[in-house]
C-alpha positions as CSV (number, residue, x, y, z in Angstrom):
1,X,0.0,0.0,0.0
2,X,1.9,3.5,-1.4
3,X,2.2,6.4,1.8
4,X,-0.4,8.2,2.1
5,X,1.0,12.0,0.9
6,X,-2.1,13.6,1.2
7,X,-2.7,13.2,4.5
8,X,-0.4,16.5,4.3
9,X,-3.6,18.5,2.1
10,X,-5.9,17.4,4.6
11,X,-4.2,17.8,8.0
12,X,-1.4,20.7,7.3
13,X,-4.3,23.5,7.2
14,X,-4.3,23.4,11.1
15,X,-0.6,22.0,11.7
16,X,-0.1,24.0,14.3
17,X,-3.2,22.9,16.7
18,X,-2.4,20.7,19.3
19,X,-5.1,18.3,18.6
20,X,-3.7,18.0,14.8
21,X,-2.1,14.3,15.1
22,X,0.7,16.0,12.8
23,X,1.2,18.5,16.3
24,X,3.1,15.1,17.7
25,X,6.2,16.3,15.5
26,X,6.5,19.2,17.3
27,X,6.1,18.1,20.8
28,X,9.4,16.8,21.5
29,X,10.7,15.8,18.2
30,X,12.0,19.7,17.4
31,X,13.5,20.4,20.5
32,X,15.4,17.0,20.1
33,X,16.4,18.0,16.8
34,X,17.3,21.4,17.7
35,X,19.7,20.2,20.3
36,X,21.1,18.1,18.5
37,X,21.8,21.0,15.1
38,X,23.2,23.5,17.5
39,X,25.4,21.1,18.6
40,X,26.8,20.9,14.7
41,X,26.6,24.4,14.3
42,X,28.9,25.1,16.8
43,X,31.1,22.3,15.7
44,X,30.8,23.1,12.1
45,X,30.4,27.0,11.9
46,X,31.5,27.7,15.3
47,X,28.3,29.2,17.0
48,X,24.5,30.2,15.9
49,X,24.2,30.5,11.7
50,X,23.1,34.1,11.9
51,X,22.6,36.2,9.0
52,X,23.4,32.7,6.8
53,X,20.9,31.7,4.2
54,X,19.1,28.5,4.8
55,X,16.7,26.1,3.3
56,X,14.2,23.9,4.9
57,X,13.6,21.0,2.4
58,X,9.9,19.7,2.9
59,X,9.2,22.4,5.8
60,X,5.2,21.6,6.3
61,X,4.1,24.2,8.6
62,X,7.1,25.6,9.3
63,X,8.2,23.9,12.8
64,X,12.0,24.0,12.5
65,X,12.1,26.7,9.5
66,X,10.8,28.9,12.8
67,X,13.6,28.0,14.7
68,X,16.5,28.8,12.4
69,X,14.5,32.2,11.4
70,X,15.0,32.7,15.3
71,X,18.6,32.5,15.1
72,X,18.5,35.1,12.8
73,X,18.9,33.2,9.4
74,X,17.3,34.1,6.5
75,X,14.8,31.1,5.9
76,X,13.5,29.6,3.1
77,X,10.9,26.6,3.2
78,X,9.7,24.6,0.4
79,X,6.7,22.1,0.5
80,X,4.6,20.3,-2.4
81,X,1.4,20.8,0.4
82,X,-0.1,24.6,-0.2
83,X,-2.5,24.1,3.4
84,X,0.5,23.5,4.9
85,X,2.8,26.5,3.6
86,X,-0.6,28.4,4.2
87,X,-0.3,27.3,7.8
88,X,3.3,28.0,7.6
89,X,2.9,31.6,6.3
90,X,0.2,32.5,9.0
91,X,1.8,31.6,11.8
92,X,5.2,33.0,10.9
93,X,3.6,36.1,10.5
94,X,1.7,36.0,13.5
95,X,5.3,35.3,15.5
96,X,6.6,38.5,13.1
97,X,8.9,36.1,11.2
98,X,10.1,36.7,7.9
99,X,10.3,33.4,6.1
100,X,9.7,32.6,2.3
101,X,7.4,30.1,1.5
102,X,7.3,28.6,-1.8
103,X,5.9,25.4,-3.5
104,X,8.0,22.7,-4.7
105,X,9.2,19.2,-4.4
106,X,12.7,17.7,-3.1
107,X,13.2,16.4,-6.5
108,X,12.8,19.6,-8.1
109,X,13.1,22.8,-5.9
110,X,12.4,25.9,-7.5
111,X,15.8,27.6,-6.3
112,X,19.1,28.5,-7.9
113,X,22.4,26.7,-7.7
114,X,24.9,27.6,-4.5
115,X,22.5,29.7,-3.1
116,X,22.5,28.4,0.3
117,X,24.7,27.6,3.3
118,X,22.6,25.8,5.6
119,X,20.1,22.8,3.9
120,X,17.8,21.1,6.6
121,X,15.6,18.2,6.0
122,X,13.3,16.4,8.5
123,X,11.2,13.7,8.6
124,X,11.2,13.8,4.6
125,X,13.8,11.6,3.2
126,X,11.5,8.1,4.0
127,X,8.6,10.0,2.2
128,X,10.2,10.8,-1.6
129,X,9.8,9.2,-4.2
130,X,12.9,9.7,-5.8
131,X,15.6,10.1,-2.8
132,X,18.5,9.8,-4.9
133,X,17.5,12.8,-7.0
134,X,16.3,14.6,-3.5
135,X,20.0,14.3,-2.4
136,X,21.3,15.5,-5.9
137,X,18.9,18.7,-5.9
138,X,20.0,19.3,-2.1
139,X,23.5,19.2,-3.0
140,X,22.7,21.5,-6.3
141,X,21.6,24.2,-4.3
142,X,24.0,24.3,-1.4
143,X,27.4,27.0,-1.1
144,X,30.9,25.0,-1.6
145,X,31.4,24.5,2.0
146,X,27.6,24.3,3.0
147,X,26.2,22.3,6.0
148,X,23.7,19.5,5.9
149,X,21.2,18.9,8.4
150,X,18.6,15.6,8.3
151,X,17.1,13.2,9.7
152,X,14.9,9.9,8.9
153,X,14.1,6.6,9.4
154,X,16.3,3.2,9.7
155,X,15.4,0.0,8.1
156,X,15.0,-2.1,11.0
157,X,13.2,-4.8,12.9
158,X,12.6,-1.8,16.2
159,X,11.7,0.4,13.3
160,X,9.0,-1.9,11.9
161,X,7.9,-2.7,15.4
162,X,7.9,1.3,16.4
163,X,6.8,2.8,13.0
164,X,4.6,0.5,11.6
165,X,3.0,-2.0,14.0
166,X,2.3,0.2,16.7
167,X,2.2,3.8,15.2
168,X,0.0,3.0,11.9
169,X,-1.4,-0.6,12.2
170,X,-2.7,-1.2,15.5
171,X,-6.2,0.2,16.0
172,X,-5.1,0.9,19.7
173,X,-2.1,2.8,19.2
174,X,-1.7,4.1,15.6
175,X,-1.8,8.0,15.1
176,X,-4.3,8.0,12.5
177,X,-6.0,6.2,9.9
178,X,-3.4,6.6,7.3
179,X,-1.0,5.2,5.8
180,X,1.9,7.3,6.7
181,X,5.1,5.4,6.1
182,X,6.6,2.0,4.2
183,X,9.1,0.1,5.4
184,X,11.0,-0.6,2.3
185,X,11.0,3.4,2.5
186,X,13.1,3.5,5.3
187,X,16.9,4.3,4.9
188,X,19.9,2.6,6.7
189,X,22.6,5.3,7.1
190,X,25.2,3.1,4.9
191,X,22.7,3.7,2.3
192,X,22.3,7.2,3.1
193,X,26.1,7.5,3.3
194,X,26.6,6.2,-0.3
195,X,23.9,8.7,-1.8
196,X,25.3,11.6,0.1
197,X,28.8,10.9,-1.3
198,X,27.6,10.3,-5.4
199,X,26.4,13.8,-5.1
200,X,29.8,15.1,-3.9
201,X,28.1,15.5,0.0
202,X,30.3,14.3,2.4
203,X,28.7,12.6,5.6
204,X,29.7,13.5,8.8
205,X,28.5,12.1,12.5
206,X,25.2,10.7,13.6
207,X,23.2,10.3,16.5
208,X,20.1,7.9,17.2
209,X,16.6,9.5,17.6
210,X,13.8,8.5,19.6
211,X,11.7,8.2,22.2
212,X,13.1,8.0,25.7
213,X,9.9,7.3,27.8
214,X,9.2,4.2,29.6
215,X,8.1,1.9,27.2
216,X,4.8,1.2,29.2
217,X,3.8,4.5,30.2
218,X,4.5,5.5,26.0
219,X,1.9,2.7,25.5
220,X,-0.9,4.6,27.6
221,X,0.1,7.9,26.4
222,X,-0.3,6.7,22.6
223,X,-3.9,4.8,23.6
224,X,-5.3,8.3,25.7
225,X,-4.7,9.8,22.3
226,X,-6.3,8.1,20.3
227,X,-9.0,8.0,22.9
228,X,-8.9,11.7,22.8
229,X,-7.8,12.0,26.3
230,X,-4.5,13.6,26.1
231,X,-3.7,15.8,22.6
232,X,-1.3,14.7,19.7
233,X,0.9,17.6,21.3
234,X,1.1,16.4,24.8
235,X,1.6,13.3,23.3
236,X,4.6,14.2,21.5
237,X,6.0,15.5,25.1
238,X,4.9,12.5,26.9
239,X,6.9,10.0,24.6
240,X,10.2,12.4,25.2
241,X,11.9,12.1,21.8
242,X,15.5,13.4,21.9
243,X,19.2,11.8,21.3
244,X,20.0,8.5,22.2
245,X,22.6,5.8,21.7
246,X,22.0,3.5,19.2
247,X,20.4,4.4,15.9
248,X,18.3,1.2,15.3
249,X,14.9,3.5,15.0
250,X,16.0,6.7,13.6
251,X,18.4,8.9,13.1
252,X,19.8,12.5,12.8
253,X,23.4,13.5,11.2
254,X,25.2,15.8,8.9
255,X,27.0,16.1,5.8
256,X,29.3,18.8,4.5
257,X,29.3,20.2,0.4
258,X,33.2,20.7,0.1
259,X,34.5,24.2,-0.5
């Protein structure tokens, strides 16, 4: 059965709301990220990457192209989903954030060669449907000596146990009644490591993503939701996503365009 994309259309209107089952990326999956990218940045650029021009590739509502506009960068997202930029416009300009929005896909973003230093990408890679040519456009369109950000998926048995089974299959526990990811979609960072070096990217560390809740207590928290007990938002801070060990589930990492 192909992901369910559209899910995106219908749900990215009201991204934002905490009741919105796509709200659970925002609940303690972007500070987890975040941590982890200002971590790089220092590493890599030696501090915050103000006044630098970045890109968020697949930016839905705008969650992390918010926080790097709050550094000081000069943001631009890109998403195939127009309710979801339209969410993404609103509510930057309700925060008085000047961010451009514009419609287009990883495989073909509307945007000129070298024209940015910093390229993020969440939650997007397992999605595409053509990820080498994803990575090949992201490399197009970064500066000789430009950072890459990401994160996605692993190709494993905790993954299809996590991911599938008990986020999307189980009527219990799933997040909604979607399908909103493949297996066979999911990336192991060898993999990932090969692509990003064909397009002359090359890969730096990684760090696992994922929840850090009790297993148990993460099982009631996903059932009150879909009870409508707790929201998708508290959810998201109840299962405590952030960086852990072992990248069996997900992970984040970076990659460098050489200058």
């Amino acid at each position: 059965m192909p992901i369910d994309n559209e899910l995106y259309d219908r749900l990215g209107g009201s991204w934002w709301d905490e009741d919105n089952p796509l709200n659970l990326l925002h609940g303690s999956l972007t500070p987890a990220r975040m941590d982890y990218f200002r971590t790089v940045l220092r590493h890599r650029l030696g501090g915050a990457p103000a006044r630098l021009k970045a890109l968020d590739i697949g930016c839905g509502a705008g969650l992390l192209a918010e926080e790097f506009a709050r550094f000081g960068c000069e943001v631009t997202g890109v998403d195939p989903s127009g309710p979801a930029l339209a969410a993404a416009r609103r509510h930057a300009a309700e925060g008085g954030l000047d961010i451009r929005y514009l419609a287009g896909s990883g495989e073909v973003l509307p945007l000129e060669d070298r024209s940015f230093d910093v390229v993020l990408c969440c939650d997007v890679l397992e999605h595409v449907a053509d990820l080498p040519r994803v990575i090949a456009e992201t490399a197009r369109v970064m500066k000789p000596g430009g950072l890459y950000l990401f994160d996605t998926v692993n190709r494993t048995a905790a993954s299809w146990l996590l991911a599938i089974k008990i986020l999307q299959d189980w009527p219990q526990t799933r997040i909604i009644d979607a399908q909103l990811h493949s297996w066979e979609m999911f990336i192991k960072p060898r993999e990932l490591a090969h692509l990003l070096q064909r397009s002359g990217l090359e890969p730096g560390g990684l760090a696992g993503l994922a929840p850090r809740a009790n297993p148990l207590a993460a099982l009631s928290a996903l059932r009150s939701a879909r009870r409508g007990a707790i929201s998708y938002g508290e959810l998201g801070r109840r299962l405590d996503f952030g960086q852990v060990r072992t990248t069996a589930l997900s992970y984040m990492g970076y990659a460098v365009k050489p200058g």
